[in-house]
N, C-alpha and C positions, 0 to 999 in steps of 0.2 A: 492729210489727204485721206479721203472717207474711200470705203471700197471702192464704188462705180467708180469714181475717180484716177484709179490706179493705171498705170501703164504699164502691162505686165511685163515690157523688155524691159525696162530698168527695174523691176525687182529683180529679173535675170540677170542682170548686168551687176548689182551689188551684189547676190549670191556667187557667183562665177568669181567676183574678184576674191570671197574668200576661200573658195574653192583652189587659185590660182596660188595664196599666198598657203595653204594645207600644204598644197602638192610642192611645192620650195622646201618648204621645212622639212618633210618626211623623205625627199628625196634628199635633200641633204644630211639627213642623218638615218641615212638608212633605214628611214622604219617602212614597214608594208602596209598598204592600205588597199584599198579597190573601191570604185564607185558601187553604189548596192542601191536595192527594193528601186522605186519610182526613178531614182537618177543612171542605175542602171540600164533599165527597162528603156527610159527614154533614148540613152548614148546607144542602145542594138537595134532600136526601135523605130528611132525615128534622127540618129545621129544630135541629138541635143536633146533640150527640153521637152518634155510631155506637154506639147502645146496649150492643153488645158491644166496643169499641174506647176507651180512654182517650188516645188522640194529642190533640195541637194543631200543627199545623203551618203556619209562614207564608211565603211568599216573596218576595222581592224583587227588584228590577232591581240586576246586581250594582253601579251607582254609585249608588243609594239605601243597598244593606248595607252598603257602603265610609261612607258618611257616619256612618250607625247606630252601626257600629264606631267611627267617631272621638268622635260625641257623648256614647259612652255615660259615659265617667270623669265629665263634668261633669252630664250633664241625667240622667241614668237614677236612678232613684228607690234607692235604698240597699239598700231590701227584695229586691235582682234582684241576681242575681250572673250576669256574661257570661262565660258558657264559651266561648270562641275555639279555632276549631280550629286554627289557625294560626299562634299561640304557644303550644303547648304540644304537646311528640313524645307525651304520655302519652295526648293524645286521639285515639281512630283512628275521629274524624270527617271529613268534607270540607265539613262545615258547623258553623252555632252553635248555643249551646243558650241560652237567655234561664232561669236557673236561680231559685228561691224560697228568698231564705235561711231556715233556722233548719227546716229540712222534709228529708226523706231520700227516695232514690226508688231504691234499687239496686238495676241490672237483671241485672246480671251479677258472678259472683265476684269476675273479673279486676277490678273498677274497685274493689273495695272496699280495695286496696293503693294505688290512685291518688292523687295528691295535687288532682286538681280536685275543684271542689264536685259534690257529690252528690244534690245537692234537687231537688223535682221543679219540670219543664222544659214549656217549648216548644220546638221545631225554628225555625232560623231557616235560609232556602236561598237563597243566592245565586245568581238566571240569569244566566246569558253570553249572550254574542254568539256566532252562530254565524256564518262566513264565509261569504261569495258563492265558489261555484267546488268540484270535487268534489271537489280537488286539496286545498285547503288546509281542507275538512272532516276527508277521511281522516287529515292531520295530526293536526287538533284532536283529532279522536275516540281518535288512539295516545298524545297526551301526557296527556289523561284516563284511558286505561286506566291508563297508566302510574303516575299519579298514585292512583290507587285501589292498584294490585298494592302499592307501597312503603306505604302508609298503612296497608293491612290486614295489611301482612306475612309474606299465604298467598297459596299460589293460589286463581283463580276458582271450578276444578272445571271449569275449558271442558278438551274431550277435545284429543286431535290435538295439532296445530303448535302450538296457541295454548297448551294446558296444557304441552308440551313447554319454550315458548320462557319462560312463567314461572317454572317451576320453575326454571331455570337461571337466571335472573337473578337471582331469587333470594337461588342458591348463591353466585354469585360476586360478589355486591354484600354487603361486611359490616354485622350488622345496624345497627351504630351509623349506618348512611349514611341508613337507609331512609328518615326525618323528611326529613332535607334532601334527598332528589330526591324526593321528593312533593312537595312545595313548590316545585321546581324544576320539575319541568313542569306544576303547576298556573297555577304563573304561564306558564308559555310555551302552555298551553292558553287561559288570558284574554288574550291580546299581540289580541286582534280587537274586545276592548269598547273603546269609545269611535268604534267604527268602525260603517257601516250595516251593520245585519244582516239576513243574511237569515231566520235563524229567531231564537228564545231555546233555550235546552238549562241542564236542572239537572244535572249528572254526578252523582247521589248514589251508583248504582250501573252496572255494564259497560251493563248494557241502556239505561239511561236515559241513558245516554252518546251512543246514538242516537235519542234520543226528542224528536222536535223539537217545538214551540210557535209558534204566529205571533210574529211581530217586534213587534210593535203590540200584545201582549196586554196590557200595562201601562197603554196610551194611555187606556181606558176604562174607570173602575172603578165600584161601587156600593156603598150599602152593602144588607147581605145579617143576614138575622134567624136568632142563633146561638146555640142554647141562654138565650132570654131577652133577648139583647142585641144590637145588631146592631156589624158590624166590616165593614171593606174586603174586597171581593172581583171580581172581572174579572167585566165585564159582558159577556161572553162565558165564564161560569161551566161552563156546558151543555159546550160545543168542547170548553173544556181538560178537563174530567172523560171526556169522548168519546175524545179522544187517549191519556187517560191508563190508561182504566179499559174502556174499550170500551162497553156497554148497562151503564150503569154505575147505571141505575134495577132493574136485575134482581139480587134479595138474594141472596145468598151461600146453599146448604143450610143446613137445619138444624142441620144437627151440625158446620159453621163457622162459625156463630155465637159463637163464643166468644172470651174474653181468648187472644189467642197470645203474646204475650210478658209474662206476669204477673212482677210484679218481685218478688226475692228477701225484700224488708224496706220497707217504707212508716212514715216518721211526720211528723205534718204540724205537729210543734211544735221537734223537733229536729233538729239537722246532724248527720251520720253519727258526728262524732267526738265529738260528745255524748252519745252512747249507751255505756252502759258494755260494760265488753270484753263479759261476758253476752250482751248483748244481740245485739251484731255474732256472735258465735261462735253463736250458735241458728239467725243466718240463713243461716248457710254452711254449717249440717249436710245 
């Protein structure tokens, strides 16, 4: 199925379902989560979907995701395939993806040579601990950047010192390393959870690397009515969308209103590798 093609309630419809089976698991084993960014905004927003948006995205305290990640081999329902970013260099996420087997979702050329699954997803995001002190923020915030630079394996596009001093790292880091020191100061950018923090921080990208959250946002949660169903979400919803998004009840123009990252190929009964070569080779024309 080629974009124009698409019927965006049934990629709602296959998002939601694994949305449905997150929220089983995590309420069954006690872990916390909240809807966040785009799927948030949409459940206060508009009570579901961002009309023009297909996201689902959720997040976690990062020793709730740490659990999620351990219980998934055994408790996670078989229809779900977990994309780890973390075990695997071919993924250039800094987070999970909770994937729907036997369904296709490719966004990009590059992933369609990938060997992870390709079905469509949720976002699953890890928060950290941020540190008390401005000293051992500035730290955190460089082993984040860092961990982003090696994972995406370009530069930001930041001008100056900052695009100077990437580009050189770079060049003189060879590419086989890049996996292993993202990993490497990913972990030395979490060395502060398990510790009081003073904020939460998602690093998904440079900016949000300083984009800080209360400490406590986890501590209070509801549930929140979401395209039909209701799911977990911070009972201080309003704050983190404020933080996030700014007058985040004020719509987008008109003429952004639309799909921004419309995926190359969609089908909601097959894996990418089920598709005969035909098929793959029309979506990459």
């Amino acid at each position: 199925m080629r974009p124009e093609e698409i019927n965006m309630q049934e990629v709602w419809d296959a998002e939601q379902s694994i949305l449905d089976e997150l929220d089983r698991l995590c309420t069954h084993h006690d872990l916390r989560y909240s809807l966040a960014y785009g799927t948030l905004l949409g459940a206060v927003r508009h009570r579901g979907f961002i009309p023009w948006d297909d996201d689902v995205d959720i997040m976690m305290p990062r020793e709730d995701y740490d659990r999620l990640m351990e219980l998934w081999p055994t408790a996670a329902p078989k229809t779900l395939i977990l994309d780890r970013c973390d075990l695997d260099p071919e993924n250039c996420n800094v987070f999970s993806k909770a994937r729907k087997d036997h369904t296709t979702f490719l966004q990009f050329e590059s992933e369609s040579t990938a060997h992870f699954h390709k079905g469509v997803f949720n976002d699953i995001f890890p928060a950290e601990h941020v540190p008390h002190g401005k000293l051992a923020r500035k730290l955190q915030y460089a082993d984040f950047a860092l961990m982003l630079l090696f994972n995406r394996g370009f530069p930001s596009g930041s001008k100056g010192i900052v695009g100077f001093g990437e580009r050189m790292l770079l060049s003189l880091v060879p590419k086989k390393r890049y996996y292993a020191l993202s990993q490497h100061f990913a972990r030395r950018g979490r060395r502060w959870n398990g510790k009081p923090a003073a904020y939460l921080v998602c690093p998904v990208t440079i900016r949000d690397c300083k984009r800080y959250y209360p400490a406590d946002l986890f501590d209070s949660l509801q549930r929140i009515g979401f395209h039909g169903r209701t799911y977990s979400a911070f009972a201080r919803a309003e704050e983190f969308l404020t933080l996030r998004y700014g007058d985040f009840r004020q719509l987008p123009p008109e003429e952004d209103r639309v799909w921004k990252h419309p995926p190359l190929l969609v089908d909601f009964t097959r894996n990418y590798e089920e598709l005969s070569p035909e098929e793959q080779a029309k979506a990459l024309e």
